[in-house]
Structures are given as C-alpha cells and as structure tokens.
C-alpha positions in Angstrom: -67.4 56.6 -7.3 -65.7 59.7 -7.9 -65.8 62.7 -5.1 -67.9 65.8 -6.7 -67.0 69.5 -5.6 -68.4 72.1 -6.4 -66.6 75.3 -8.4 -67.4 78.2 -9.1 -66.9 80.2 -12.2 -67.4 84.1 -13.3 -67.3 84.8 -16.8 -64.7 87.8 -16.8 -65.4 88.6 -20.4 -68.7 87.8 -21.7 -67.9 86.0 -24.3 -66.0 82.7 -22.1 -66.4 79.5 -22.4 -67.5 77.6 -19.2 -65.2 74.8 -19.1 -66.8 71.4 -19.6 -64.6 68.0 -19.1 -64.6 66.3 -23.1 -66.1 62.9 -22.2 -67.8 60.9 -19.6 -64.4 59.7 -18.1 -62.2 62.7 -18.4 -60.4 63.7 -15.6 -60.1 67.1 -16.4 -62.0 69.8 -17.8 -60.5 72.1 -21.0 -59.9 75.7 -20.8 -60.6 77.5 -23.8 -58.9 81.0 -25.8 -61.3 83.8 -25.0 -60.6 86.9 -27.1 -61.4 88.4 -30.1 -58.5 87.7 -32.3 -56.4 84.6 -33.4 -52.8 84.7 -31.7 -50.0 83.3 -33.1 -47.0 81.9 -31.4 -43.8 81.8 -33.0 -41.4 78.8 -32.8 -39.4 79.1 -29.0 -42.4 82.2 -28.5 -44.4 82.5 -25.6 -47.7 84.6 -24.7 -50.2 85.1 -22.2 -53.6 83.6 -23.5 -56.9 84.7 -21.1 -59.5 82.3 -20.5 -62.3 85.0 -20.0 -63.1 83.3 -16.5 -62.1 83.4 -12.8 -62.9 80.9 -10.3 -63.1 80.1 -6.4 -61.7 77.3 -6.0 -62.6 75.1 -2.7 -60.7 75.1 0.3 -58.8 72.2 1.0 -58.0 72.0 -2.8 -55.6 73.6 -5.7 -56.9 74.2 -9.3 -54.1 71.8 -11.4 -53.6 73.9 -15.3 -51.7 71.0 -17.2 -51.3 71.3 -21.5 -53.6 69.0 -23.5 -51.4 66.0 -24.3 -52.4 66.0 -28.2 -51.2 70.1 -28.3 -47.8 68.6 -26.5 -47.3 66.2 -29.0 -48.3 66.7 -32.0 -47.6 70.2 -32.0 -45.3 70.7 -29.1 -47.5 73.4 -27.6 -46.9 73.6 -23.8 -47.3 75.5 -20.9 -44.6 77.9 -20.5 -44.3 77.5 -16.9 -44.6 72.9 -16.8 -47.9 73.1 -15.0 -50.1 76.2 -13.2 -51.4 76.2 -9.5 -54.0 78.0 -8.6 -55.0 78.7 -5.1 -58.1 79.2 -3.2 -57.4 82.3 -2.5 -56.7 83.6 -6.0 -60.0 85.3 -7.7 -58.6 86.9 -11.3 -59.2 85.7 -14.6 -57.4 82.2 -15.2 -54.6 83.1 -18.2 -52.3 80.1 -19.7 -48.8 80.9 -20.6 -48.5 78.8 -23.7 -45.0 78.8 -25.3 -44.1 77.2 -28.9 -41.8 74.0 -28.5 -42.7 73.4 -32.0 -41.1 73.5 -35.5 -43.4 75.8 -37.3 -45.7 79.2 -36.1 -49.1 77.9 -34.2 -52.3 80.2 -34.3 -54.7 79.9 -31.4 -58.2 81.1 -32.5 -60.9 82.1 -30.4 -62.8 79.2 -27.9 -59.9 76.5 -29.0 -58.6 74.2 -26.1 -55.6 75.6 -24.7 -55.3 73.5 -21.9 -57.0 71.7 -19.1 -57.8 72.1 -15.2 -58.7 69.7 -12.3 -58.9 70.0 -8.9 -56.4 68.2 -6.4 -56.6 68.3 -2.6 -54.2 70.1 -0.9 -52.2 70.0 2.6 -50.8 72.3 4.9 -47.4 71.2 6.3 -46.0 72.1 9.2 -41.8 72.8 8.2 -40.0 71.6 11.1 -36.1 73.0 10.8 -33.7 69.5 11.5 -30.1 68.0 10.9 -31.3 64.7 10.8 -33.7 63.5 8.1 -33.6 60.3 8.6 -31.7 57.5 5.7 -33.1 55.6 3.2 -31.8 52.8 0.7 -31.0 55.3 -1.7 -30.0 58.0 0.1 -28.6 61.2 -1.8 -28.4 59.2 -5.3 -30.2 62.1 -7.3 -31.4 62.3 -11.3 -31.2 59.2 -12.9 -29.6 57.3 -10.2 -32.1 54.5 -10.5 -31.2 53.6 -14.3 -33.9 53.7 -17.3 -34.8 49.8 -17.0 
C-alpha cells in the first residue's frame, strides 16, 4: 500500500486548478496553465507558465516537477530546466519553464497539462571533505563507459 501525505495547496490566482493525479494508478499528479490567455512557444522558445497555486510541501520531502511524457514526445515540449525541485521551504506560486524542442509553434491554453508533480523523500547529508573515496570495479570510467548493450 502506498504511503499518503498530506499537501497543501493555496490557489494564488482564483482561477487555478487544484492538481488531481489522471487515474487510479498515477504516480503523479498534473499541473495545469493558469492565466487568462493562450501562450505560444516558438520552436527552440522558452517561457515562464504560472500554475495559479503555491504549496507547503512536507518536511522530509521535495515536490518533483517532471514534463508529461505524451507533451515530450509527441510534441517535444519539455521542461526548460530537465526537472524542477521544490523545497519545503519554498511558499510562491509553482511556475513551469516549458521550452519548445519541437518542429512547429505550440500554444498552451488556459487549465491544459503542463506538466506533473509528486513528492519524493528527501535526506540531509552530512559532506565530509576526503582524499580517499574509496575504489570500485569501474572506477573513474565516465559517460558511456559501460556500452549500450
């Protein structure tokens, strides 16, 4: 059984959308354009969309802002910045840098699905300063070091 939490959520602008996960099984819930007028992205552009609402989210956690996979693919809409954090100590309203990886101009419309959130838990880590890290089998072999198959 999944772990509830609770999370709070002020509407910012009157007209949000609370955020509401798509189906039964989603892991995530979708985040929604809140303005008055359609924007329109430009191919390689990249804007600033508000969501309308803030939230508190629960300590011991981060609020995860990943792009909606059919946006990514079929259109190549993504987040400008790969993925968003936001932290429990953060109270403004929740905006989603969307940027244009597509081949044509893409028009968000007020209350569409920009993206979606979900809560992951978080640790603080103690940094301890070293010169040994230890070894491992593969060592300092970096990107792509372990082949594609």
């Amino acid at each position: 059984m999944v772990e509830r939490k609770k999370l709070l959520i002020k509407k910012v602008n009157p007209n949000a959308i609370i955020p509401e996960y798509a189906t039964a099984g989603a892991a995530a819930v979708d985040l929604r354009y809140c303005g008055e007028k359609s924007i329109t992205l430009a191919v390689g552009e990249i804007k600033s969309i508000p969501t309308g609402i803030a939230v508190a989210v629960p300590e011991g956690t981060a609020a995860v802002v990943c792009a909606r996979s059919g946006l990514a693919f079929k259109r190549g809409i993504t987040l400008a910045n790969g993925i968003g954090i936001i932290d429990p100590d953060y109270r403004g309203e929740i905006f989603v840098g969307l940027k244009n990886h597509g081949s044509a101009l893409f028009t968000v419309h007020p209350g569409d699905r920009i993206a979606q959130m979900l809560l992951v838990p978080i640790y603080a880590i103690d940094l301890i300063e070293t010169d040994d890290i230890g070894e491992t089998e593969r060592g300092e072999r970096g990107f792509g070091s372990t082949g594609l198959k």
